[in-house]
N, C-alpha and C positions, 0 to 999 in steps of 0.2 A: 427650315428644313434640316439645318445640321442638328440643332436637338434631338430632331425623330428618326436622324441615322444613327448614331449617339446612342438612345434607346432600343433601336432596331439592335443591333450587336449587341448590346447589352443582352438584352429578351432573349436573342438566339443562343448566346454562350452561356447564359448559366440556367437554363433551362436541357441539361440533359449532354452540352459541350456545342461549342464551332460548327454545327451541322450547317445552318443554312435552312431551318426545317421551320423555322418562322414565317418565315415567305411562300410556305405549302397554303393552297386553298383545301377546303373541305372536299371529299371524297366518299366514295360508295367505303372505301375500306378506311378511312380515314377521320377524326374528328382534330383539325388543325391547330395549329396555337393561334395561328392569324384570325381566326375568328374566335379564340376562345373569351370568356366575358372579359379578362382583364386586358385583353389587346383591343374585341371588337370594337369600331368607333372610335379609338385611342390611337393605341398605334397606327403609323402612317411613315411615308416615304417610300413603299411598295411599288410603285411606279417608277422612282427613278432607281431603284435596283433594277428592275425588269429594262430599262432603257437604256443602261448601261451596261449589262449584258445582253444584248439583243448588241451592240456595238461593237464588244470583246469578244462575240461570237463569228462576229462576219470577220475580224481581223485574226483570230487564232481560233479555230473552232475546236472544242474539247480540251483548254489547256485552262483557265482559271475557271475555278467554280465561282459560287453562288458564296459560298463563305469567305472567301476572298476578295469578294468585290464588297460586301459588308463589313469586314472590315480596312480596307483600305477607305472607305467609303467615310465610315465612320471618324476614321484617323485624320484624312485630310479635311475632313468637315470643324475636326473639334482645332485644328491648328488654325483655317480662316475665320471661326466663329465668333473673332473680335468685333468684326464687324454687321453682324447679325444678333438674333434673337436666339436665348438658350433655351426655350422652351416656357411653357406655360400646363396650367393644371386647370379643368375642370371643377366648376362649384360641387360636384358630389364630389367630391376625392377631399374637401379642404373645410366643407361645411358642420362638420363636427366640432373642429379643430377651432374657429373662430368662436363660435358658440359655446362650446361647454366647457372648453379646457380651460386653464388658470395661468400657464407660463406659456404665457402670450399679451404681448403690450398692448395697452387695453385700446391705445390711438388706432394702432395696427389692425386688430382685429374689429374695431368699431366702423374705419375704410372699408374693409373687404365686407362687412356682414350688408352695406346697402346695396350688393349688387348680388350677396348670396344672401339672401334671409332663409331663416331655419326652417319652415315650411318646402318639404320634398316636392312641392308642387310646381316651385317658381325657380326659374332661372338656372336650373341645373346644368345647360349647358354654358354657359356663362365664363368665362375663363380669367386668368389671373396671372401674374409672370410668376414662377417662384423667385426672383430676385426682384424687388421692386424699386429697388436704389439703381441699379445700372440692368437693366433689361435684355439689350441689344450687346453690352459686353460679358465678353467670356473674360473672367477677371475674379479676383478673392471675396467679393462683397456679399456674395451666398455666407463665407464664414461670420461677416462684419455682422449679417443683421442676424446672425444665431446668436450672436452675443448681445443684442439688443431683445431676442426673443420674438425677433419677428421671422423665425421659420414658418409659411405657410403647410407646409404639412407636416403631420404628426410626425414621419418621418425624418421629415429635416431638422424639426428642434428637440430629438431623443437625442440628438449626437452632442448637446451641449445643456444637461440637465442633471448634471449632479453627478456624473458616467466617469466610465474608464476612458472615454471619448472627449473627455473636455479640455482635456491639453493638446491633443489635435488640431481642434475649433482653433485654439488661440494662437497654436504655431503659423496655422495657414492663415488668419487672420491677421495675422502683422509681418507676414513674408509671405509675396505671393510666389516667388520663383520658388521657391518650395514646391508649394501647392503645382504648379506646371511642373516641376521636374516628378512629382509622385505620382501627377495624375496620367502622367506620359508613359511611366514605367506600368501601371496598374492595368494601362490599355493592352497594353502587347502583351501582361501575362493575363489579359482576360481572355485574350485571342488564341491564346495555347492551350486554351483548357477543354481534352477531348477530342485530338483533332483526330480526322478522318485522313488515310493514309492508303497508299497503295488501292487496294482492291476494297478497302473497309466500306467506301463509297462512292458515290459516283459524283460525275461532273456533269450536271443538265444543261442544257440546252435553256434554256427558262428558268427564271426564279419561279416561277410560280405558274399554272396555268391561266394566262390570260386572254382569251380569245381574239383578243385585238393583234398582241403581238404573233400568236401564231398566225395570222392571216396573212401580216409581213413578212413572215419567214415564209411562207406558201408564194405570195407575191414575187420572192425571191427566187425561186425557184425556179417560177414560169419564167419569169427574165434571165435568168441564166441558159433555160433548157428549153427551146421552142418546141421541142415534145415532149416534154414533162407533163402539161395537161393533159395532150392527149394519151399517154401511159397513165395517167391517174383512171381516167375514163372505161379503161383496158382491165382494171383490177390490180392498182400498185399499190398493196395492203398498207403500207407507211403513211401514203397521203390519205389514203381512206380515214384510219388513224385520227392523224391531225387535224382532218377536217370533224371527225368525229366529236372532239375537244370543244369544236366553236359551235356543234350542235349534235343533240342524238343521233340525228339525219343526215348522213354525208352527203345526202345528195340537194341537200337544202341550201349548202354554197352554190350551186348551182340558179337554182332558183331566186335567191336572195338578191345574186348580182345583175340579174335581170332588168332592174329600172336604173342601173351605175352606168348610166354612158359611156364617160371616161373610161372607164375600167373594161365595160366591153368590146368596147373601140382597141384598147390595149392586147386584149388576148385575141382578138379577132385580126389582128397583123402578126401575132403570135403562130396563129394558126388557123388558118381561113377555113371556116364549117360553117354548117349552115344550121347546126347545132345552136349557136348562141343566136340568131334570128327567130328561131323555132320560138326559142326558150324564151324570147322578149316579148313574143306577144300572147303567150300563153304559159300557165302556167299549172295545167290541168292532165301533163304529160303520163305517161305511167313511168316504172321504173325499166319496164322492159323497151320502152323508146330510147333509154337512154346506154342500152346494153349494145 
């Protein structure tokens, strides 16, 4: 996971600056990055953004956004990632690159081609570390095997082919505190690039709309406010809203919750009606029952 918060930060700041707009889903006014074709499927870690702001919210609400928990996010992932995996690539993203290219060791790429063969038909989800020497270590050995030519993708071994980039390769390749002190600095000015300031932007509630966690914020609610529900009921255009997010139908939370025991037992000490008995054994109410 710290690879694909790693990525996550990446993808959001230099696509446009530090917004946080990576973690938008798709919209009536909107076509997202998150689902755009180079993230769809790929990128990932979108859930523990959304759970760690769903956390930062209940304890300061409106004070860190969404790009700030991305990049801190990212920051403290890449400092414990010694002991973890830095990520891995997809057989479409590398299958070119074993097959047709030339400066690539022919061992290296004869490994990887049994699990990705050139036919677009097999194995494309199929995955691969890009470091195959130490996988689980965040460590210099990505430089080591560019000098062996065993960069698995096209972009990894341009940085060590003949370039203005090949004394780089070798610096970080035979000092890695280098490599950690450059990759350290590189972070935090990848973080300032664009930020959003004052009034420039806002501070959401949610990284992203996810229906699950608005339900918990909704849940939150009722547990705070024992007439929060029944104000919702009443016409409190905010909750209408948010239930709106988790369906076209706001009044389909209602219905939904219907067979949740648990859950009705809970708003039902909440707030004693006969509303939620009605609504458990039928579900064929009109809208004007519920006015």
């Amino acid at each position: 996971m710290a690879a694909s918060l790693i990525r996550l930060h990446f993808h959001d700041c230099f696509v446009q600056g530090c917004d946080a707009s990576v973690l938008l889903k798709d919209s009536e006014s909107i076509i997202s990055e998150q689902q755009a074709r180079q993230n769809n499927n790929s990128a990932r870690g979108f859930e523990v953004i959304d759970i760690i702001k769903y956390a930062v919210e209940k304890a300061c609400p409106a004070v860190v956004s969404c790009a700030d928990i991305l990049a801190v996010a990212a920051r403290d992932s890449s400092i414990l990632v010694r002991s973890h995996t830095i990520g891995n690539a997809r057989c479409t993203t590398f299958r070119r690159r074993i097959h047709d290219e030339t400066n690539i060791h022919p061992g290296f790429a004869k490994l990887r081609q049994h699990r990705c063969p050139s036919s677009q038909l097999i194995g494309n989800s199929t995955l691969a570390p890009l470091d195959a020497a130490t996988p689980y270590s965040f460590d210099n050995h990505y430089f080591k095997n560019l000098l062996q030519r065993k960069g698995l993708l096209h972009s990894d071994q341009v940085l060590f082919n003949g370039g203005l980039t090949d004394h780089i390769v070798k610096r970080y390749s035979e000092n890695e505190a280098a490599f950690f002190e450059d990759f350290a600095a590189a972070m935090v000015k990848m973080g300032d690039i664009k930020l959003l300031t004052g009034s420039a932007g806002e501070i959401r509630k949610l990284s992203g709309l996810n229906p699950l966690l608005l339900l918990l914020l909704l849940l939150d609610q009722i547990w705070l406010d024992p007439f929060f529900f029944f104000l919702a009921r009443s016409g409190l255009t905010p909750l209408l809203l948010l239930l709106g997010q988790i369906w076209p139908d706001p009044f389909f939370f209602f219905s939904a919750i219907s067979g949740l025991t648990p859950l009705l037992l809970l708003l039902g000490q909440i707030w004693p009606d006969s509303f939620f008995s009605a609504r458990s054994g039928s579900t064929s109410s009109s809208r004007s029952d519920l006015a």
